[in-house]
C-alpha positions in Angstrom: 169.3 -149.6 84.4 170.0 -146.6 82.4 170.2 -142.8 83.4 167.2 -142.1 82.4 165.5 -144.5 85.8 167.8 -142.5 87.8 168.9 -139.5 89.8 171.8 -138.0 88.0 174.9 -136.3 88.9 178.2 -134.1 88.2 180.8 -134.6 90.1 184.0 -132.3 89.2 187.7 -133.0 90.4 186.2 -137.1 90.8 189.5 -139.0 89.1 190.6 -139.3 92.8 190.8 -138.9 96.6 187.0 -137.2 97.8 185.9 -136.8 94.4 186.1 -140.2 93.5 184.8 -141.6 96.6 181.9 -139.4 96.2 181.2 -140.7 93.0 181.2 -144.2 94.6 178.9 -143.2 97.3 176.8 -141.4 94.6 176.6 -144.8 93.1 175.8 -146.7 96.0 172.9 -144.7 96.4 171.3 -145.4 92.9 172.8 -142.0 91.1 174.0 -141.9 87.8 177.4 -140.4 87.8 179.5 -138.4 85.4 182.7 -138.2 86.7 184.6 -135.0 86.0 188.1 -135.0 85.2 190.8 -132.2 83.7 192.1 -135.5 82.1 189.9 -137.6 80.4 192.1 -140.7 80.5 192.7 -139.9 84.3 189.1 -139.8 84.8 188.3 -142.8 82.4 190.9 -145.1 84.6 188.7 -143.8 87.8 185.8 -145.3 85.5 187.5 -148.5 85.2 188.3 -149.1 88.6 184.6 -148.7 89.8 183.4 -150.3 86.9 185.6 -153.2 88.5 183.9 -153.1 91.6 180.6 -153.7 90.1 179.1 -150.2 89.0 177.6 -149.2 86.0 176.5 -146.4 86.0 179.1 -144.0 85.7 180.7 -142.6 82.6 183.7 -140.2 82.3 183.9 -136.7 81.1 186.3 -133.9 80.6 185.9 -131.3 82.2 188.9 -128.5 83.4 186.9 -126.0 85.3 189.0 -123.0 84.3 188.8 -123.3 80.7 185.4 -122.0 79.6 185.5 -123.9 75.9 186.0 -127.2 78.1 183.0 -126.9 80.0 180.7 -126.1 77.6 182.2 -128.3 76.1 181.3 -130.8 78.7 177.6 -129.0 79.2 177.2 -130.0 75.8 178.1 -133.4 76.1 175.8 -133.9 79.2 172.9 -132.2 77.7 172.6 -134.2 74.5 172.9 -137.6 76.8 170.4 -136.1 79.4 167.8 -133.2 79.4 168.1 -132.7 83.2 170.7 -133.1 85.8 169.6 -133.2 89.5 173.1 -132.9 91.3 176.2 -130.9 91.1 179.4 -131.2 93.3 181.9 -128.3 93.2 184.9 -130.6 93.9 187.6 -129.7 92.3 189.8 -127.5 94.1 193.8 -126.4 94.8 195.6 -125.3 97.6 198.5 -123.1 95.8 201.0 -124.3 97.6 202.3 -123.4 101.1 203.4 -120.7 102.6 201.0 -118.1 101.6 201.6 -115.2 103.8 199.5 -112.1 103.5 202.4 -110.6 102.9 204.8 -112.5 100.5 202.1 -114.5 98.3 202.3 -113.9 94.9 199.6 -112.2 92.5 200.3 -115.8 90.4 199.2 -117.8 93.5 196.3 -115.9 94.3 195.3 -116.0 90.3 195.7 -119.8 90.0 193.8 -120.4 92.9 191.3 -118.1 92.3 191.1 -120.0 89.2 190.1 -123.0 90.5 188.2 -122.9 94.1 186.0 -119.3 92.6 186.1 -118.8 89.3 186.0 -122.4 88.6 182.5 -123.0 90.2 180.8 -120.0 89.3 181.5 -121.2 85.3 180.5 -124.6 86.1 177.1 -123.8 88.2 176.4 -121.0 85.9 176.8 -123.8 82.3 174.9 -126.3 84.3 172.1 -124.3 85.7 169.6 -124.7 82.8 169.9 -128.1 82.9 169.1 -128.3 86.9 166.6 -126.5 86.6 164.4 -128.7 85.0 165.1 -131.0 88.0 162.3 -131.7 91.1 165.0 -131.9 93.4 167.9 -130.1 92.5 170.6 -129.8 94.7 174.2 -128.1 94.3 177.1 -129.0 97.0 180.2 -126.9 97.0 183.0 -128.4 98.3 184.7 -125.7 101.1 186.7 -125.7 104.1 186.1 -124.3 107.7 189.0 -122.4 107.3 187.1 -120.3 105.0 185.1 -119.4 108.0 185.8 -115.8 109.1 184.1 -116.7 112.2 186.3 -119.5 113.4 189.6 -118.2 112.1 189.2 -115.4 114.2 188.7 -117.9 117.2 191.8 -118.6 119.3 190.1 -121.6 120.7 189.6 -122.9 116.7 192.3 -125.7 116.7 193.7 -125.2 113.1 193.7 -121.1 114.6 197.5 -121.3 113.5 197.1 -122.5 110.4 196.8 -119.4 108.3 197.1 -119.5 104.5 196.3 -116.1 102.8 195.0 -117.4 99.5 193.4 -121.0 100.1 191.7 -119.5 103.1 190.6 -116.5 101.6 189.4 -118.5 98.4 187.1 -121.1 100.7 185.4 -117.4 102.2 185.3 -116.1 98.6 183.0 -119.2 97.2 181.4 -119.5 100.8 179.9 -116.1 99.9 178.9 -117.3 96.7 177.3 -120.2 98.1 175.4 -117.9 100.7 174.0 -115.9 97.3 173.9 -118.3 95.2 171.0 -120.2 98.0 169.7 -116.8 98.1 169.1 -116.0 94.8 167.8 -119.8 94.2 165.4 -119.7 97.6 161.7 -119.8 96.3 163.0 -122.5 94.1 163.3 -126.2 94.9 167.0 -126.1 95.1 169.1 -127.0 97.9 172.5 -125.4 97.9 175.1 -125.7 100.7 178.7 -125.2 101.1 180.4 -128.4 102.9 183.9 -128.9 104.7 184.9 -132.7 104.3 187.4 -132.3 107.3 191.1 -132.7 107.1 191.1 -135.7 105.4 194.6 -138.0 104.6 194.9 -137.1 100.6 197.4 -135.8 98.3 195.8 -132.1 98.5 197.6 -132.4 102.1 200.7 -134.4 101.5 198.3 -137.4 103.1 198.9 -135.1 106.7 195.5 -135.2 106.6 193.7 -137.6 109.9 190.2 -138.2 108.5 189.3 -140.9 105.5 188.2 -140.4 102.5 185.2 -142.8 103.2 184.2 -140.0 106.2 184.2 -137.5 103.9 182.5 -138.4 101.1 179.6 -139.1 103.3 179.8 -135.7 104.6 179.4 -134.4 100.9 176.9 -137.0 99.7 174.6 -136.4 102.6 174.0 -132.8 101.1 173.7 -133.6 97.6 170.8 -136.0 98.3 168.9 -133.9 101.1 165.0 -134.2 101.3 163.2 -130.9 100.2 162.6 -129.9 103.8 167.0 -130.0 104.2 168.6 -127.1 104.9 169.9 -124.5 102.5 172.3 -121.3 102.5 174.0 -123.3 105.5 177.9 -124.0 105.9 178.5 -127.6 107.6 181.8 -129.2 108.8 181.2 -132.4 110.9 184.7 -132.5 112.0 184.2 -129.1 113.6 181.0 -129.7 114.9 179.8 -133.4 115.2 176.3 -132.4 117.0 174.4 -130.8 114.1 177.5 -129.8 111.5 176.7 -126.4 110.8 179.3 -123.9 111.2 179.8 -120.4 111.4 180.3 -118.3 108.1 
C-alpha cells in the first residue's frame, strides 16, 4: 500500500528511543512514516530494523532541526513525494547536560538547548505548515515535559519538585507556550495541537535512570497524534502525572 492510501506522518528525533518507537506505533496504526533523523544513515539503519519487523511503509529523511537549509531541505523532499502531510511530532529534543543552576549555567547551554527543544520546532512546524494544511485532520504533537509546568514545579507535593534544571525546564515552559498559541492561533481550523509529556522513561536522554518504557510512551504520544476531531486541543497531558484523564497544569 503506498502513501498515497494512507495517513501520513513526520516524526523528528525517530532514529531511536521514543522517536523510534513512535514511528512503530505510527506504523501499527496504518500511517505512513518518515522518519526524521540529524543522520541520515542513523535514521536509515532505524528504517532497516523496522523494515525487518515487517513494515513498509516508512522511509528515512534528514532532517537537523536547527539548521534551517536542512529542513527545507527536508520540506522539499516531503513535498515533492506528497502534497499533504496529516501528522507532525516535535520529537527531537536535548537536555544540555546536568547541573544547570540558575545561577552557574552557561549562555552556551541555554543557546544549544534553546536550539533544539524551541527554536527547533517553531522552524519545523512553521516549513511544514502549508503542507498540513491541506490535511482533513491535521494534528501537530510536541513532545514536552511536566517539568515545564510552572504549575507543578512550584508544587512541593510534585515528586520530581527537587529536580530543578534551569535550562531543560525552562525550554519545556518556553515551547509549552508556543504550543498554547500555536492551538490558539490554529482554533477555527481542523487542527489538533497538544503538548505531551511521555514520563520519565528508561532512555539515553536520562542515562536509562528513567522507570517508564519506551512502549508506554510512545502510546502516550501516538494517542495525540491520531485524536478524533472532537479531541482536545491547546491541552498539556502527562499520564504519568495524572493517570485519570492526563491533562496537567500549564
Amino acid at each position: 500500500m503506498t502513501k498515497e492510501n494512507k495517513k501520513v506522518a513526520l516524526v523528528t528525533g525517530a532514529n531511536k528511543s521514543i522517536g523510534l518507537e513512535v514511528a512503530r506505533q505510527l506504523l501499527q496504526n496504518n500511517v505512513f512514516v518518515y522518519l526524521g533523523s540529524r543522520n541520515l544513515e542513523s535514521g536509515q539503519k532505524a528504517v532497516e530494523e523496522l523494515k525487518s519487523a515487517g513494515f513498509k511503509s516508512v522511509e528515512a529523511i534528514a532532517i537537523d532541526v536547527d539548521n534551517d537549509e536542512s529542513v527545507q531541505k527536508a520540506r522539499k523532499i516531503i513535498g515533492d513525494q506528497s502534497n499533504v502531510l496529516d501528522i507532525l511530532v516535535n520529537n527531537a529534543g536535548i537536555n544540555g547536560g546536568m547541573p544547570q543552576s540558575a545561577l552557574s549555567a552557561t549562555m552556551q547551554q541555554f543557546n544549544t538547548v534553546y536550539e533544539t527543544n524551541v527554536f527547533g520546532v517553531v522552524r519545523v512546524t512553521q516549513a511544514f505548515i502549508d503542507l498540513m494544511q491541506k490535511s482533513d485532520e491535521p494534528r501537530i504533537v510536541n513532545v514536552s515535559s511536566s517539568q515545564g509546568s510552572i504549575t507543578l514545579s512550584c508544587d512541593p507535593t510534585y515528586k520530581y519538585y527537587n529536580f530543578k534544571g534551569a535550562v531543560y525546564h525552562s525550554s519545556k515552559a518556553a515551547l509549552n507556550m508556543y504550543t498554547v498559541i500555536l492551538a490558539y492561533e490554529l482554533k477555527d481550523t481542523a487542527f489538533k495541537v497538544n503538548a505531551v509529556s511521555p514520563g520519565f522513561t528508561k532512555t539515553d536522554f536520562n542515562a536509562h535512570r528513567g522507570t517508564g518504557t519506551v512502549e508506554d510512551a510512545g502510546k502516550r504520544i501516538v494517542k495525540y497524534a491520531l485524536l478524533e476531531q472532537d479531541g482536545p486541543t491547546g491541552k498539556l497531558f502527562c499520564e504519568e502525572t495524572n493517570p485519570v484523564t492526563g491533562e496537567i497544569p500549564w
